[in-house]
C-alpha positions in Angstrom: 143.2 149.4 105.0 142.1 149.9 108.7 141.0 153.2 110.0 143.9 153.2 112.5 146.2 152.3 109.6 144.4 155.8 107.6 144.8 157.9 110.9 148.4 156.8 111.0 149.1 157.8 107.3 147.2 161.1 107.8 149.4 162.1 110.6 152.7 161.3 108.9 151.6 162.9 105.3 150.3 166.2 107.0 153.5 166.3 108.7 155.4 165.8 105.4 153.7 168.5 104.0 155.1 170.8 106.8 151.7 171.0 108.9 152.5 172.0 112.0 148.8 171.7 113.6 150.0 168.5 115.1 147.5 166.6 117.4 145.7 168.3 120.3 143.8 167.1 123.1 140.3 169.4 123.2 137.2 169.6 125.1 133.3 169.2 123.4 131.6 171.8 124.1 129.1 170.3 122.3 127.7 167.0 120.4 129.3 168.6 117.8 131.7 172.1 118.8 135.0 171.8 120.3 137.6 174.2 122.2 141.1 173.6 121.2 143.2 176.2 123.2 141.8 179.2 123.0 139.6 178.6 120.0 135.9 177.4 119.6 135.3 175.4 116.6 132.1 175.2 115.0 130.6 172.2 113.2 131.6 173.9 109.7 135.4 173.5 110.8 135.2 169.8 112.3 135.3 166.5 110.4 133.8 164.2 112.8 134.4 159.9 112.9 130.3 159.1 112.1 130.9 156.6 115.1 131.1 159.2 117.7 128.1 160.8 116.8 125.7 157.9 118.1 125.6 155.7 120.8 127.2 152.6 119.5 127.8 148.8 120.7 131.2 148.1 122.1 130.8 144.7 123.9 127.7 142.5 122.7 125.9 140.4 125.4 122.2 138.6 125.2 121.2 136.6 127.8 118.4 134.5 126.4 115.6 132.9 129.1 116.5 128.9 129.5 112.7 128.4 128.7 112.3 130.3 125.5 111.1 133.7 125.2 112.7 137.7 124.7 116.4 137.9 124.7 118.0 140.2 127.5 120.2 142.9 126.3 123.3 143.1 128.7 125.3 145.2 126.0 127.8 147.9 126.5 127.4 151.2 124.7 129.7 154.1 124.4 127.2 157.7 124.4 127.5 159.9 121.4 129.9 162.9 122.1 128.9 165.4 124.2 129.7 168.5 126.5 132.8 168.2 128.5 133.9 165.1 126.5 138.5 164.8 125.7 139.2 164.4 121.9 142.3 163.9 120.2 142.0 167.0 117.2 144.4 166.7 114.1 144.3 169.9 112.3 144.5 169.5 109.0 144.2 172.6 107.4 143.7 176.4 108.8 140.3 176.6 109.0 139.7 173.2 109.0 140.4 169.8 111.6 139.4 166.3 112.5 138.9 164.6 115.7 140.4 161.4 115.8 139.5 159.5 119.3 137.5 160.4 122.4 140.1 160.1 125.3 140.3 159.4 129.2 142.6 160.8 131.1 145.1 157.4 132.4 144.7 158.5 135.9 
């Protein structure tokens, strides 16, 4: 099973259970503390996806020299979470959540 395919079946099972935390967007305040409202949440209170919390490759790109020689790295990255940074939050429990996705705003 896909991660997307998990996140979906979290979502609909926390809502069969009659959680009403729903899904939130929130702002880091942090590599690892978000605000969700009102409410600061701490590293203790946040599952985290272990991809946001390094840089990691989203678009692969070497350019290697016609004569031989050291491969150029023309990669994309995506930074590690940090400070100011939109996440979708699930909350999953009452002291406890998940962030799903870093988001952009569409416009």
């Amino acid at each position: 099973m896909s991660w997307s395919d998990e996140m979906v079946n979290t979502i609909r099972s926390s809502r069969a259970n009659g959680s009403s935390g729903g899904i939130k967007v929130a702002v880091m305040t942090g590599a690892n503390t978000v605000k969700v409202g009102n409410m600061d949440l701490l590293p203790q209170d946040l599952y985290i996806p272990d991809r946001l919390l390094a840089a990691s490759c989203t678009k692969v790109s070497e350019i290697a020299p016609a004569n031989g020689g050291a491969c150029s790295d023309r990669s994309s990255y995506s930074t590690a979470l940090k400070a100011g940074d939109l996440v979708l939050v699930c909350q999953l429990s009452d002291d406890k959540f998940a962030i799903l996705e870093r988001v952009v705003k569409g416009a």
